[in-house]
C-alpha positions in Angstrom: -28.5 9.6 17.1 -26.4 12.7 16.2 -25.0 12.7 19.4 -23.3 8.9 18.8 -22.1 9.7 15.6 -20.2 12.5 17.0 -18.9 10.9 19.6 -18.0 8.0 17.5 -15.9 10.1 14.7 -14.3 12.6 17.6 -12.0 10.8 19.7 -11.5 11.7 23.2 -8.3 13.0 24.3 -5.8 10.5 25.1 -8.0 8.0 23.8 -6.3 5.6 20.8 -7.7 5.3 17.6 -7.5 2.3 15.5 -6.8 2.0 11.7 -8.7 -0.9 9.8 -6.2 -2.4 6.6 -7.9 -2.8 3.7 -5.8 -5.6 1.6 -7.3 -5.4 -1.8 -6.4 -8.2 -4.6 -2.9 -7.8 -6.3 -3.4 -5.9 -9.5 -0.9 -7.5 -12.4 -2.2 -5.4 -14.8 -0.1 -3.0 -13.4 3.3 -4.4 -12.9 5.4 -1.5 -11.5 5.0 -0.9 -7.9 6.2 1.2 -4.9 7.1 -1.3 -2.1 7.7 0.1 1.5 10.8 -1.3 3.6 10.0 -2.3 7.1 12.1 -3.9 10.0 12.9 -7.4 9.8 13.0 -7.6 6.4 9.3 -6.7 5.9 7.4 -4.9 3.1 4.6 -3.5 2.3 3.1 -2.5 -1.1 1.9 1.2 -0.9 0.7 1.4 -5.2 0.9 -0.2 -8.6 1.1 1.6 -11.4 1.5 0.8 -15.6 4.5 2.6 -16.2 8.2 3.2 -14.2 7.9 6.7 -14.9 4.4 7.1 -13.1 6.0 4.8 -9.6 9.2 6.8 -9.9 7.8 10.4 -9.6 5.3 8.9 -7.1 8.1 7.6 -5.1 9.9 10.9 -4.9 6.6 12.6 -3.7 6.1 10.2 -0.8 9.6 10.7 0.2 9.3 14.2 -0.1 6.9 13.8 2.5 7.6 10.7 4.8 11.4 11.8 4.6 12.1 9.0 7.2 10.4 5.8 5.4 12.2 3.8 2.9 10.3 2.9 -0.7 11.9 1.5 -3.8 10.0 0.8 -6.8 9.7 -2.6 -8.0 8.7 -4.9 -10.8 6.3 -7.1 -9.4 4.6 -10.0 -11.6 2.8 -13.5 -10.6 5.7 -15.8 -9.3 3.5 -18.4 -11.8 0.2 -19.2 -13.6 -2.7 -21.3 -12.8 -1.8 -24.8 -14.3 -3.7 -25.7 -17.6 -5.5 -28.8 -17.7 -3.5 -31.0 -20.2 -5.8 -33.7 -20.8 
């Protein structure tokens, strides 16, 4: 058993590993988020937060460190509501 656990968390050389992509709900209790830019006019949300401040130091970190990638912070609430039952 021990052995196919190893083998199952170290990959063999030359040997691709695959990411799973969690997509969790959209969190509009937390409007301000960090968008990345991708080619053909993609994006991708990378985190929400309550405040600008907390998404604008938290862009600067990840370009700090993915000095190549694009992210701009962005206000993001529901394009519209569930329709209420008028009756």
């Amino acid at each position: 058993m021990r052995a196919i656990v190893q083998s199952t968390l170290s990959p063999k050389p030359g040997q691709a590993t695959t990411y799973q992509r969690v997509e969790q709900p959209e969190d509009y209790s937390r409007p301000w988020a960090i968008v990345r830019l991708l080619p053909d006019l993609r994006h991708y949300t990378v985190a929400r937060f309550f405040n600008r401040q907390d998404a604008e130091d938290h862009r600067r970190f990840l370009h700090r460190y993915m000095p190549a990638s694009e992210f701009q912070v962005v206000f993001d609430v529901p394009n519209s509501r569930e329709p209420e039952d008028q009756t």
